[in-house]
N, C-alpha and C positions, 0 to 999 in steps of 0.2 A: 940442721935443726935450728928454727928462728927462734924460737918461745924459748928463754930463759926457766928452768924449774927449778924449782926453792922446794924445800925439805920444811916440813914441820919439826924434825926431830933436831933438836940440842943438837948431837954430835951425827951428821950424816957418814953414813959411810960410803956412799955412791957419787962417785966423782962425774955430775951427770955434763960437764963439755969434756972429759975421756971420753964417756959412751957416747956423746952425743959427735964427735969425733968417727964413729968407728965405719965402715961400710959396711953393704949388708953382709958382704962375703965372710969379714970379718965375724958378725953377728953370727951367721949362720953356725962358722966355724968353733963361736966359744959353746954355743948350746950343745952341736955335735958333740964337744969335749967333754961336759959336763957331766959328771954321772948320774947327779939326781934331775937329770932334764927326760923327760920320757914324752917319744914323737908324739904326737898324735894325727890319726886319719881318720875320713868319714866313717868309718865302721864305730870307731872310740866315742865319736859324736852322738850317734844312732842312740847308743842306750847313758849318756850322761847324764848325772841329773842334779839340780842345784842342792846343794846340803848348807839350810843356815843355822851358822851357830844358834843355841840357848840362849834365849835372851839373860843380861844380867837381872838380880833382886834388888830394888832400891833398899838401905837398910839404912838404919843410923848404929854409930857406932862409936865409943866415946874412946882414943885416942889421947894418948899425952903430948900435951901443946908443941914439948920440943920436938918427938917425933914429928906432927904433920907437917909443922916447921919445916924441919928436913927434910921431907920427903914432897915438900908445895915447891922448896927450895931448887929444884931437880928441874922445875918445870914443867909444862902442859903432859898431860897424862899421868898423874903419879898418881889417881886414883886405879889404875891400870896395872903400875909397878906393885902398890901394895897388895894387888889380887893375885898379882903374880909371883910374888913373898912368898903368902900364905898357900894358894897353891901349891909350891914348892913344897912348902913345909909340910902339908896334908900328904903328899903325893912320898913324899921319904917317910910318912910314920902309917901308911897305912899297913892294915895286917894284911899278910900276901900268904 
């Protein structure tokens, strides 16, 4: 692998010259491993079909300084992490 890849994210977790290190045998071998890896063949192809997320709602929203602060502080994406808070929090109080 010549191209060098760089991570958007803060803290990457993919050591990409290990993987880019690996053969394919290698490759092969870790997907076989993996449990949440499922083959796929032409038949799986036949009926696939693209599913795009929901778009997001642009909203305004009025925040305490320190919060955005902290959460601008984190770096690129943290309007992403604060959707993923609330989520979170929607998703534990809903009535089931």
């Amino acid at each position: 692998m010549s191209k060098k890849r760089t991570s958007t994210i803060s803290n990457p977790k993919t050591d990409w010259d290990q993987a880019g290190a690996l053969t394919e045998e290698q490759v092969r071998d870790a997907i076989e491993a993996d449990p949440d890896a499922h083959p796929t063949d032409e038949e799986f192809w036949k009926t696939a079909r693209v599913v795009l997320p929901k778009p997001k709602e642009t909203i305004t929203i009025r925040l305490d300084a320190e919060v955005l602060e902290w959460f601008r502080g984190r770096g690129k994406g943290y309007q992403t992490r604060i959707n993923a808070i609330l989520r979170s929090y929607m998703d534990a109080h809903e009535d089931r």
